[in-house]
N, C-alpha and C positions, 0 to 999 in steps of 0.2 A: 234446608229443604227437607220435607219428610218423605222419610224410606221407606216403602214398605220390605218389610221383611218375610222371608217363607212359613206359610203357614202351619200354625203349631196347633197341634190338636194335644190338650193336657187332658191324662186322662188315660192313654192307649201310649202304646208302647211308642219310641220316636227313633229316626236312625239319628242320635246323636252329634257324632264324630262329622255326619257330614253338613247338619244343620250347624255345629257353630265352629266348623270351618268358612262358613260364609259372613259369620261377624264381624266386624269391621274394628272394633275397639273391645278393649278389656271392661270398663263402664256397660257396654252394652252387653257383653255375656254374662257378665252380673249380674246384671238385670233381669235377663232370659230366667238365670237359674234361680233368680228370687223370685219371680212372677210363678216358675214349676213349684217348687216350696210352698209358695199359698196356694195352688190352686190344690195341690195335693193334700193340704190341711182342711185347705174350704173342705173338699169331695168328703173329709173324714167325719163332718158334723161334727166335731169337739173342737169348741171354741176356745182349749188353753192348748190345742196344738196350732189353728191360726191366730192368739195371743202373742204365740211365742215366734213367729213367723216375721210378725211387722216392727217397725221404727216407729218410735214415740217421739213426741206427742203423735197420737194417729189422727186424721181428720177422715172421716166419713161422710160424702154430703151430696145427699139424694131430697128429693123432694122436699122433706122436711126439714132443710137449710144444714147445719153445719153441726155435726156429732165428735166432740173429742175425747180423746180417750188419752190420757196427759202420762199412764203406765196399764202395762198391760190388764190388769184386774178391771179396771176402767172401760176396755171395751167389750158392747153388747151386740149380741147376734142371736136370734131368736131363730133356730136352727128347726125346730121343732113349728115353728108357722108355716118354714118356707115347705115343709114335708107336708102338712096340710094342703098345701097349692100344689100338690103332686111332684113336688120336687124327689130326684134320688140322686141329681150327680148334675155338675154345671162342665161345660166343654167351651177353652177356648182357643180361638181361633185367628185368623192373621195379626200380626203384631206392627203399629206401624212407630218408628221410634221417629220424634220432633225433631228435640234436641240432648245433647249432651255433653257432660262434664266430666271431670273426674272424678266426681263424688254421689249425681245426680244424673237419674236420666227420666224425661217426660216420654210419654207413650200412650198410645191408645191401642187397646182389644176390643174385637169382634168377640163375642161372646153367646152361649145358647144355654139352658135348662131345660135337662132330659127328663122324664119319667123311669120309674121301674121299668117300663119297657122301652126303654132307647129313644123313643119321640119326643123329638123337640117340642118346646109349647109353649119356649119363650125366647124370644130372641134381644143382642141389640150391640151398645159398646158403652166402652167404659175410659175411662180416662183414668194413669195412673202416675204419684211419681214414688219414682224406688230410689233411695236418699241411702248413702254409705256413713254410718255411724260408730266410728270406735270400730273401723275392719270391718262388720258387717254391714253389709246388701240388705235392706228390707221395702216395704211399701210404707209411706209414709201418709200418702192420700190417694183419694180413691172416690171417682164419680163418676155418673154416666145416666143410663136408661133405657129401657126397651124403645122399639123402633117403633116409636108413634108415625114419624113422621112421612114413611115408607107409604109413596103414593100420593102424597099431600104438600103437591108443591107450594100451592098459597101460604098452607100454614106455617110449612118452612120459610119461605120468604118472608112474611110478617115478622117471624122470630129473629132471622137474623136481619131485617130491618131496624128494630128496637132496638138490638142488642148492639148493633153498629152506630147507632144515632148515642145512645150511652158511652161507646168508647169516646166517640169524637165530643162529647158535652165534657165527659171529664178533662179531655187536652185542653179544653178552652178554657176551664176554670181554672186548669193549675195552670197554664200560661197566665192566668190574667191574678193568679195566687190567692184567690177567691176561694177560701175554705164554704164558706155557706153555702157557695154552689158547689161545690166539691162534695159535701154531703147529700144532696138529693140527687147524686149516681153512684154513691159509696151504701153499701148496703152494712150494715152491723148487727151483728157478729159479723165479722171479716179477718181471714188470714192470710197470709201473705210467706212462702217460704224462699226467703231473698237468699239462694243459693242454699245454704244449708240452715240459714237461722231461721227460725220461727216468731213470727210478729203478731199478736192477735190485735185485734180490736175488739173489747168486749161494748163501749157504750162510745158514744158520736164526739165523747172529750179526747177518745185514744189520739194516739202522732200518728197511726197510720192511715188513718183520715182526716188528720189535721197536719199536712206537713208546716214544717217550718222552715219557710220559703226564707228570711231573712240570713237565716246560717248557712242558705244552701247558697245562698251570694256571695256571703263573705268566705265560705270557705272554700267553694267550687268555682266561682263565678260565673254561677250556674245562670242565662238569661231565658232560656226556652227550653222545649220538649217537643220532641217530635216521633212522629210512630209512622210507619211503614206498611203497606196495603195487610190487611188484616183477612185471616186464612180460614173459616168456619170448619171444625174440624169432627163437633158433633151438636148436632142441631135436638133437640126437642121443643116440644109448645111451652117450657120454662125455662129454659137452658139454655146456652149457645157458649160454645169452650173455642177461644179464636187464638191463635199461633199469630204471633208478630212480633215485630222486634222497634224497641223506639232507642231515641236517643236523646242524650244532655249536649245544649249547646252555650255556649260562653258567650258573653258580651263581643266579644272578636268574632263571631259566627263561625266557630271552630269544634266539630262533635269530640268530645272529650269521653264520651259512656256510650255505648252502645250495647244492649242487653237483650236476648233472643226470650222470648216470655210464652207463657200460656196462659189468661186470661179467663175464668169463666164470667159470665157472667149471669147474673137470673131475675125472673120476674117473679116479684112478690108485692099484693094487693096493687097488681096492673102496672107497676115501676122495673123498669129497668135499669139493673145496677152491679159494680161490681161487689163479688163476693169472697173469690178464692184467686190467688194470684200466686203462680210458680216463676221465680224469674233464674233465668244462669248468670254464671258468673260477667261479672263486664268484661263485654271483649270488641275488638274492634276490627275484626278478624272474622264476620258471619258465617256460619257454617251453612 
């Protein structure tokens, strides 16, 4: 279940000692203090001090689908545009942590962009996961949006109508182990970080949109998939990021997997599909 946590304003001073005296786990203070690290490098405009901030491969993935950056030199921030749209400093704001691991924690931020004179002018959230690699804490992916949908019930309901009718077309097809249907709700490019590995789908031949259902029998005895009331966690008119957790079930109808996930999914040329998939470790133990 998601927590919210006390709100952090990065940026201005914080009373520390007593904010993560309230954390819960060593995972999620990490996280906290990686999340201050980039926003502190964001606010700096030098992009080899937020370079040097993130876990690689980095995924990036707003609007314009999915941006990787495989080492640091690789990723791009156009620091200099966002100061043109009168940016001087980005501030954020409640932190709500999904789920976690020992290695990985998913989260979403409230987030706002000031002006040289302290006026907000742009508001929204963001969706992050902060992945521990070789000891360090860093952000690994990262998406979100300004709050279109603030005041616009319809359009939010529409959205996450599509986006729910997409979750449930892909259970049917991988129940029914139907790759071709399987592709027209798998969008590609597509990533996937299954605990801490990185899976890309560059073209519709990858395995991550083509499972191979016959080894997941012989080795799993793997017979179904099932998923659990699905949780919309940040809505735009392309976007919908849903918290849920499915499971593997065996020929004996025995749940053998159970996985706590974050799901985005998006619309692109009017399809809804999956794009970005954060999963935890298996556990059968729900948090």
């Amino acid at each position: 279940m998601a927590k919210a946590l006390p709100i952090l304003l990065l940026g201005i001073t914080l009373a520390m000692p007593t904010l993560w005296a309230q954390l819960p786990s060593e995972p999620e203070v990490q996280a906290r203090a990686a999340l201050l690290e980039f926003a502190t490098a964001w606010n700096s405009g030098d992009i080899e001090s937020v370079r040097a901030v993130l876990n690689y491969p980095h995924v990036t993935h707003f609007g314009g689908g999915l941006r990787i950056a495989r080492q640091p030199a690789e990723l791009i921030q156009d620091f200099d545009a966002l100061r043109e749209q009168g940016w001087a400093r980005s501030r954020f704001g409640e932190v709500t942590v999904y789920q976690v691991s020992q290695n990985k924690v998913n989260l979403t931020v409230e987030w706002a962009r000031l002006n040289a004179n302290n006026q907000i002018f742009q508001t929204g959230q963001a969706f992050y996961v902060f992945t521990r690699q070789n000891g360090k804490w860093g952000m690994q992916y990262r998406s979100g949006g300004s709050s279109q949908l603030t005041g616009v019930p319809m359009a939010s309901s529409q959205a996450i109508q599509g986006a729910t009718a997409a979750v449930a077309d892909f259970f049917q097809a991988f129940n029914a182990a139907d790759n071709s249907a399987l592709r027209r709700v798998n969008h590609v490019p597509q990533v996937m970080l299954n605990d801490l590995t990185f899976i890309e789908a560059v073209t519709e031949a990858a395995s991550l949109v083509n499972p191979d259902f016959a080894t997941m029998r012989a080795s799993e005895d793997w017979d179904h998939s099932v998923y659990q009331a699905l949780n919309p966690i940040i809505v735009t008119p392309s976007q919908v990021i849903f918290e849920l957790v499915f499971e593997r079930v065996n020929s004996g109808s025995e749940v053998y997997r159970r996985v706590p996930a974050l799901w985005v999914i998006s619309r692109k040329a009017a399809v809804w599909g999956i794009e970005f998939r954060s999963l935890m470790p298996s556990t059968l133990e729900v948090r």
